[in-house]
C-alpha positions in Angstrom: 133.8 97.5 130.6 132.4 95.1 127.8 128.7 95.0 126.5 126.2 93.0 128.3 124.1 90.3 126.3 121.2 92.6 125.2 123.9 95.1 124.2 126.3 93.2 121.9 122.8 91.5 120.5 121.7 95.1 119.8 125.3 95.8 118.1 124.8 92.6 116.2 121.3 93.6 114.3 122.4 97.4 113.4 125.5 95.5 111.8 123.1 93.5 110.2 120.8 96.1 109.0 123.5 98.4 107.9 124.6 94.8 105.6 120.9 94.9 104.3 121.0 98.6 103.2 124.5 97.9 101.2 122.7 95.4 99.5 121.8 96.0 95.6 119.2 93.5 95.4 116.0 95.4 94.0 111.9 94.3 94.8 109.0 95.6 93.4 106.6 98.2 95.6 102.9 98.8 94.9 101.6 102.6 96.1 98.1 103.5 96.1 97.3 107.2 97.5 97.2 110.8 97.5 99.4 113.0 95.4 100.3 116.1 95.7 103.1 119.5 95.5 104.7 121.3 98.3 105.7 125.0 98.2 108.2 126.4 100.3 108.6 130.3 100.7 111.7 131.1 102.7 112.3 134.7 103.5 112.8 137.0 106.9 110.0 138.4 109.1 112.0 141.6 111.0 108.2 143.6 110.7 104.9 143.3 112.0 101.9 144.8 109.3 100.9 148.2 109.9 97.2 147.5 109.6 97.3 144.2 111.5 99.5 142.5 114.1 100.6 139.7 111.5 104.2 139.5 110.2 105.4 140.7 107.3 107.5 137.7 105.0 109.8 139.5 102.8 110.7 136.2 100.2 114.2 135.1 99.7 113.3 132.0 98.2 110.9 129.3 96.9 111.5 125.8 95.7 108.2 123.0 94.7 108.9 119.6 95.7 106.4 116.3 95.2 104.7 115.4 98.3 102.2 112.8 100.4 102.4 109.5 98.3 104.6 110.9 95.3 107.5 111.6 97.9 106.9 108.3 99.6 107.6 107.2 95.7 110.7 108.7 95.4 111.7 107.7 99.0 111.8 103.9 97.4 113.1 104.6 94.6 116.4 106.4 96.3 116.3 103.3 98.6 116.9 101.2 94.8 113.4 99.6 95.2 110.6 99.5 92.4 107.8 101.7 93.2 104.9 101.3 91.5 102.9 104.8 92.2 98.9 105.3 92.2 97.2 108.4 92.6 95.4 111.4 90.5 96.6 114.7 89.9 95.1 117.4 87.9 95.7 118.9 84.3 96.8 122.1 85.7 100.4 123.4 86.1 100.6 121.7 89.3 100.0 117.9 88.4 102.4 118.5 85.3 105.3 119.6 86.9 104.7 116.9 89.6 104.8 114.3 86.6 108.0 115.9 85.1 109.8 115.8 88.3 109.1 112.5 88.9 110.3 111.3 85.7 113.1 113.1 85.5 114.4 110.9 89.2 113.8 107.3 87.2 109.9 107.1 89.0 107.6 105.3 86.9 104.2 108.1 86.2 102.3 105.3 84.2 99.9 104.9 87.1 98.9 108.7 87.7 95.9 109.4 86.0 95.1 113.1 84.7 91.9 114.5 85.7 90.8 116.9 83.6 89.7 120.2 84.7 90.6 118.8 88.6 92.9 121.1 90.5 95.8 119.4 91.4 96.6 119.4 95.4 99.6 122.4 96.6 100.2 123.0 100.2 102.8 125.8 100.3 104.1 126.7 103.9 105.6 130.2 104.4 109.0 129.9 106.7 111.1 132.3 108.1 113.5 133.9 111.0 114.4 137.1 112.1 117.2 138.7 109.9 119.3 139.6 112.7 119.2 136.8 114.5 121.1 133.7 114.1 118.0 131.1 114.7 116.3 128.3 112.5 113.2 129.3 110.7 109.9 129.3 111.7 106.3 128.0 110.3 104.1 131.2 109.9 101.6 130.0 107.5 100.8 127.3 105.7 98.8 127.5 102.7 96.0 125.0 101.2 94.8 124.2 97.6 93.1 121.8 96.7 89.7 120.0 95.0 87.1 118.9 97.5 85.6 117.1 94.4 85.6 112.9 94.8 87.7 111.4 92.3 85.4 110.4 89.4 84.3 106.6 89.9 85.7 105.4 86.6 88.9 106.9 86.8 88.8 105.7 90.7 88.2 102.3 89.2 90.2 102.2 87.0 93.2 103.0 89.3 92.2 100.7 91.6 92.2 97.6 89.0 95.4 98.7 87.8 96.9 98.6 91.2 95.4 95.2 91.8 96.9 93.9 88.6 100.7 95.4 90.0 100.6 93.2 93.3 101.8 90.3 91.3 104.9 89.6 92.8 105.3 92.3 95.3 107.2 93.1 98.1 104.9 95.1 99.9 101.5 97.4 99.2 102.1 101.2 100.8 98.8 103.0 101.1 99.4 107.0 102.1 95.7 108.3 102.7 95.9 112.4 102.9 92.4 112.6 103.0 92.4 113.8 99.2 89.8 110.8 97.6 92.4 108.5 96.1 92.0 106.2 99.1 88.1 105.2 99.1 86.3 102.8 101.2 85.6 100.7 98.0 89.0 101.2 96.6 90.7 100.0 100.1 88.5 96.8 100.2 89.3 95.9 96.7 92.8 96.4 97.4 93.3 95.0 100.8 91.7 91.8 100.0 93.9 91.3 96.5 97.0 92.3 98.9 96.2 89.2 101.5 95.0 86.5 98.8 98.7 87.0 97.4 100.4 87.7 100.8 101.4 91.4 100.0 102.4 92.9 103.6 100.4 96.1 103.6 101.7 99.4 104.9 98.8 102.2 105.8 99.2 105.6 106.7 95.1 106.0 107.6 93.6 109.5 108.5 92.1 108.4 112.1 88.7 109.1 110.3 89.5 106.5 108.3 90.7 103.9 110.5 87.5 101.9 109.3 89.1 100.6 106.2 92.1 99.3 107.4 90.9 96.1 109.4 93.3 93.3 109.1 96.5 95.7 108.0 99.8 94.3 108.5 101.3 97.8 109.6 99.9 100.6 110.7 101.2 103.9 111.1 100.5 107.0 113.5 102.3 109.7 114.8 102.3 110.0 118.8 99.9 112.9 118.8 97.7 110.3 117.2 97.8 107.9 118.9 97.1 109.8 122.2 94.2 111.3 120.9 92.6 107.8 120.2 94.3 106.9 123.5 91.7 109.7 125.1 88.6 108.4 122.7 89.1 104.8 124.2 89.7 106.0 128.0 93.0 103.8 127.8 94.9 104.6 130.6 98.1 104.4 128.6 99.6 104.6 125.2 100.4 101.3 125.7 97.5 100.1 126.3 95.1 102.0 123.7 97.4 100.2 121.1 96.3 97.1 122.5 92.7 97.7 122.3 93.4 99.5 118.3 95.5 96.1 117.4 92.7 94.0 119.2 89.9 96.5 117.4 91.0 96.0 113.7 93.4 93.1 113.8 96.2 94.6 113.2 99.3 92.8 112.8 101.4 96.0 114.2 101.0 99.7 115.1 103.9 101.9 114.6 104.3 104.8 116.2 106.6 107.4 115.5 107.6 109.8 118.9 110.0 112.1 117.3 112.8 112.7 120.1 111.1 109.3 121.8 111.9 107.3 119.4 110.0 104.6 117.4 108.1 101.9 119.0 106.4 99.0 117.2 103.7 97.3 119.1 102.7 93.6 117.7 99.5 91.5 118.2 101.5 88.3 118.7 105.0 89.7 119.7 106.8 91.6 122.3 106.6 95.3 122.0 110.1 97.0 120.6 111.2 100.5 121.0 114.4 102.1 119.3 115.1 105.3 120.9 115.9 108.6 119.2 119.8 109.4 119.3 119.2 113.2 118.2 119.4 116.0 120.6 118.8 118.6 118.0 115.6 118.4 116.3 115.2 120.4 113.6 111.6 119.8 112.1 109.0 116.4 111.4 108.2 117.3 108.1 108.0 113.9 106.2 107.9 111.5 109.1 105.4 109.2 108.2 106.9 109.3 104.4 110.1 108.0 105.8 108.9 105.4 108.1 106.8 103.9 105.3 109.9 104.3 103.0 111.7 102.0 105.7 109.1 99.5 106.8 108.6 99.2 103.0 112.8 98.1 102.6 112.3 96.3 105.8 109.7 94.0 104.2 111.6 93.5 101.3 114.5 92.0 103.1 112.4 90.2 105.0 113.6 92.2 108.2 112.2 91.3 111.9 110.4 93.6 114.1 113.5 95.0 115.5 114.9 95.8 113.5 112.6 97.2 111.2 112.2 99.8 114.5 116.1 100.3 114.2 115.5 101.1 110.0 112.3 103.3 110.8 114.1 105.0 113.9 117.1 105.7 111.5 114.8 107.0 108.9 113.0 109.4 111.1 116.1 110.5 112.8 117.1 111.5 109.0 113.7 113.4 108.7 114.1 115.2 111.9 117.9 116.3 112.1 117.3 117.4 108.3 118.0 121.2 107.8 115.5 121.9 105.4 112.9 119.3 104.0 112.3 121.0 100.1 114.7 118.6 98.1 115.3 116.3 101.2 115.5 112.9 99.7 115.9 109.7 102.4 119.0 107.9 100.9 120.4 104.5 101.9 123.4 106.7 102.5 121.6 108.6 105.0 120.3 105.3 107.0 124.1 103.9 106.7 125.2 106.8 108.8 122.2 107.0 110.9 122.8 103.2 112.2 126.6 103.4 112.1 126.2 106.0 114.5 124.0 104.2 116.7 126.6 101.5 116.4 129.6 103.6 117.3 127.6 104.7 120.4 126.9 102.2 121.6 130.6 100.8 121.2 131.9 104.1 122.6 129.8 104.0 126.2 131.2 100.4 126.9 135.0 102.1 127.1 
């Protein structure tokens, strides 16, 4: 039993994605947004406290990777693209070693400004599993520091300007917003507006508070969870249809949104919606998600990549974050979106026999 039409036509674009990703040609990436460290502390939790009924972690291990916008950084640069990274970080332990680590994997730091006496953003999640039991580990805490000062307005400026000066020539703008003060309603209007007068695609990973600054936005991204609970703020009936009213709302140009074992489904304001299902039946963790998806849409745009299959790239992506063992170290590799989509291929191939 051979394909049908829509199948081989399917077969066709991973085979032509999987082309673009062997591809050495190299473009130029502007990101603007928060900055910050992840902490992981692995260890076993057999006990339960004595005084209280919480867990007790006995720590096996720790590792610090970069995270929010600098992992989005690395994410292109591992994909062979040109990032071009803007955020703050503090002059604390923290902000250096996320400098250092960056630098030491070929990402440019020249944009990061050093704040002084600003305490540089760590979130540091506590996992672990039952000693005796053969099961993957669990969340139990995760744990928060970080400066609820606003970045100061010169260095805010300053970054901004910069950022505005690195569009030249660009393949695509990626703004991550964390909710940290890099990404400013000021800042985002400056940016946004330097982004469209030189036809820069923009990427925006908004807080939904923050959905205000992103009017006009080529891509949008949200996770499902999100986009139900502005599904239940509208009173849309369905998803479907509160994506409607958001692209309608703020003029988007598309709204990705990213389902986990769903799948990834991009909905357009002046094209078909497209959906590339999940091909994982173990999920692991989502850890990243967004990162990756940016990281994809971001290659997508650089190869000038349609809709589909920039859902097959950002499906593939995901599918890398969520079948991922671990996420400390976890880089998203073209290597990893080659096997991704060549197994999506060989899939499909294999329930036509």
């Amino acid at each position: 039993m051979g394909m049908t039409d829509e199948e081989a036509n399917l077969h066709d674009l991973l085979a032509d994605v999987k082309q673009h990703l062997r591809s050495k040609e190299s473009a130029k990436v502007v990101l603007i947004g928060d900055v910050m460290m992840d902490c992981y502390i692995h260890g076993y939790a057999n006990n339960l406290n004595s005084r209280a009924p919480v867990p007790v972690l006995r720590e096996v291990s720790r590792e610090e990777d970069v995270g929010a916008a600098a992992h989005v950084a690395r994410g292109l640069n591992s994909m062979h693209l040109e990032p071009h990274l803007f955020g703050v970080v503090g002059d604390d332990e923290a902000g250096m070693n996320i400098i250092e680590s960056l630098e030491i994997e070929g990402v440019s730091t020249d944009g990061l400004a050093i704040i002084e006496d600003r305490i540089t953003t760590v979130k540091t999640r506590m996992l672990a599993s039952r000693e005796s039991l053969i099961r993957e580990e669990q969340l139990l805490l995760r744990w928060d520091i970080e400066d609820d000062n606003p970045v100061p307005p010169n260095a805010s400026l300053a970054m901004y300007e910069q950022a505005h000066l690195a569009l030249e020539n660009c393949a695509a703008l990626v703004v991550s917003d964390y909710g940290q003060g890099v990404v400013t309603d000021a800042g985002s209007e400056v940016i946004f507006s330097a982004a469209k007068e030189k036809n820069v695609p923009v990427i925006a990973d908004p807080k939904l508070t923050g959905l205000h600054r992103t009017e006009h936005v080529d891509w949008i991204l949200f996770q499902s969870k999100g986009l139900e609970l502005m599904r239940r703020r509208l009173g849309a009936a369905t998803g479907s249809e509160a994506a409607s009213k958001l692209i309608e709302q703020y003029g988007w140009s598309h709204l990705v949104v990213l389902s986990g074992e769903a799948g990834v489904t991009i909905y357009s304001a002046e094209q078909e919606t497209v959906h590339a299902p999940c091909g994982l039946v173990d999920l692991r963790q989502m850890i990243g998600l967004i990162d990756a998806a940016a990281v994809a849409i971001a290659f997508a745009l650089s190869r000038e990549m349609n809709v589909q299959m920039t859902a097959l790239l950002a499906n593939a992506a995901c599918e890398c974050i969520l079948a991922a063992e671990r996420t400390d170290g976890f880089v998203l590799s073209r290597d990893d979106l080659i096997h991704r989509i060549s197994e999506h291929a060989w899939n499909l191939q294999v329930s036509k026999r």
